[in-house]
C-alpha positions in Angstrom: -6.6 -15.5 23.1 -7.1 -18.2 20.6 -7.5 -17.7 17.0 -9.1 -20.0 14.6 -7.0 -22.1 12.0 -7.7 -19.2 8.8 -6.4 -16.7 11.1 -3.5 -18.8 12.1 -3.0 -19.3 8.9 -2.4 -16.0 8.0 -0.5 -15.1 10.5 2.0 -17.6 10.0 2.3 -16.9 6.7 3.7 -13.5 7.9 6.3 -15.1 10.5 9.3 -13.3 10.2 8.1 -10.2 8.9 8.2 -6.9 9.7 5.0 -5.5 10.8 4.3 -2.3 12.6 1.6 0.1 13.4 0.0 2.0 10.8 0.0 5.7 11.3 -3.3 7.2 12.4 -4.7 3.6 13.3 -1.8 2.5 16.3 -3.6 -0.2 18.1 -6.4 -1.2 15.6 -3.9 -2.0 13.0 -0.2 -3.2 11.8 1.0 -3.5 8.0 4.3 -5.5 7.3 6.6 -4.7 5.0 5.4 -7.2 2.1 1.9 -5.0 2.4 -0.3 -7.2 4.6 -2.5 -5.3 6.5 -4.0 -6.7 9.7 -6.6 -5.9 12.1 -5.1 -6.4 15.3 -7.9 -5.5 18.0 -10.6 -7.7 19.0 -14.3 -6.6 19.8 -18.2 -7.4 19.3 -17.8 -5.8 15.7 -13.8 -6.4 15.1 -11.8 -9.5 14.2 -7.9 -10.2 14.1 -7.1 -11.0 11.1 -5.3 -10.5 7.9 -7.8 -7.7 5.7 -8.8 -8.2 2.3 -7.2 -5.4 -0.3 -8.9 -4.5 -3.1 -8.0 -2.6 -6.7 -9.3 0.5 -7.6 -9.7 1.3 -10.9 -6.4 1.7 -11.7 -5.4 -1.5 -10.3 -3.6 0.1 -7.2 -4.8 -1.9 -3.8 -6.8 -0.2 -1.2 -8.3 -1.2 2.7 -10.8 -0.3 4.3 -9.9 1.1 7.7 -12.3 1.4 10.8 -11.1 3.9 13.6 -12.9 3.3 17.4 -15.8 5.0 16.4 -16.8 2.9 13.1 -15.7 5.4 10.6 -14.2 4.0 7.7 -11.1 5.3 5.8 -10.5 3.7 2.4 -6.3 3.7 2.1 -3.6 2.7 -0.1 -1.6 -0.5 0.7 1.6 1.0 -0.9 1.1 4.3 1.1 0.7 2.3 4.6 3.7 0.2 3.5 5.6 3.8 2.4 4.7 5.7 5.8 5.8 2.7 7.9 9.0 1.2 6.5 10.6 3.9 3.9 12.4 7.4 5.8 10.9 10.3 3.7 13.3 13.0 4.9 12.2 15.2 1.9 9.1 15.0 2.4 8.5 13.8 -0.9 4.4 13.7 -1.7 4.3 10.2 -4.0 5.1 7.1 -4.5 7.1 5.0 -7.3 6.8 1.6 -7.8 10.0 0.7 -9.3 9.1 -2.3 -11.3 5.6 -0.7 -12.5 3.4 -3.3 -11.0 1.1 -1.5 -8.7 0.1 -4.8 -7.0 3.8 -5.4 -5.9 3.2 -3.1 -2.5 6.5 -5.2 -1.1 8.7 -2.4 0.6 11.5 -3.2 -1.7 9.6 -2.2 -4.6 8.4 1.5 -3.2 10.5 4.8 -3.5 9.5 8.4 -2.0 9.7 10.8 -5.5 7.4 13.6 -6.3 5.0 13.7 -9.5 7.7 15.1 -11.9 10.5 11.9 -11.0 7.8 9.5 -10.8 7.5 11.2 -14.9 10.7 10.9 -15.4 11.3 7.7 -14.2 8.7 6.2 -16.9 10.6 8.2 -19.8 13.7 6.4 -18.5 12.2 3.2 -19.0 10.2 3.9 -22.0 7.1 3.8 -21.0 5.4 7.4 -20.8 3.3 8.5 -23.2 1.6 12.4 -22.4 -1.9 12.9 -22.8 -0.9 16.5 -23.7 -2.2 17.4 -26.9 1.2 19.1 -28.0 3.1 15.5 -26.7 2.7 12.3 -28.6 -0.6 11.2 -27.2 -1.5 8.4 -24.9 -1.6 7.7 -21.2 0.9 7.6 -18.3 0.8 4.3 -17.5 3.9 1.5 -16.9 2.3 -1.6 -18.7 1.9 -4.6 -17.0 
């Protein structure tokens, strides 16, 4: 199959790379471990290419995934990137980003913790403020 020069592109850009499938999706779609997510099947309504993430409100990326029958599945980048490269023996619900910047989905950057580390690890850095009204009030958020 040929691809056209953008898609190329995009894969080249990813040579070397990790990618594998992401969970749920095996065959439509592979993530690599930088947090590119591609579309890896090719019919009348699909392309292969590299998708387009988006921020949520928060500033946290999201896809939009399609399964076979056209349903759409809005997803987090870091979660995809979490699921397919980082063991989660624990079973650990969340995810940290260890540098606080929630567009840095890079698998270097991700941890397994649940919500009270993910506090904690804030506090340690200095940079979590309660919205509790008996806590020094404020939002949990790492700056940017």
């Amino acid at each position: 199959m040929k691809l056209f020069p953008h898609q190329q592109d995009a894969l080249n850009a990813t040579e070397g790379r990790n990618r594998v499938a992401v969970k749920g999706f095996e065959g439509l779609y592979e993530v690599d471990d930088q947090g590119n997510v591609f579309s890896i099947l090719k019919t009348s309504s699909r392309r292969i290419r590299q998708l387009k993430d988006y921020p949520n409100e928060a500033g946290y990326r999201k896809v939009n995934l399609y399964d076979l029958s056209g349903k759409c599945f809005k997803k987090y980048v870091h979660r995809l990137v979490a699921e397919a490269f980082l063991p989660n023996p624990e079973g650990k619900p969340n995810i940290n980003h260890l540098d606080c910047d929630v567009t840095n989905n890079s698998v270097e950057n991700l941890q397994w913790c649940t919500q009270k580390e993910n506090i904690q690890y804030c506090i340690a850095l200095g940079r979590y403020i309660s919205n509790l009204p008996n806590v020094k009030g404020g939002v949990a958020k790492c700056p940017r």
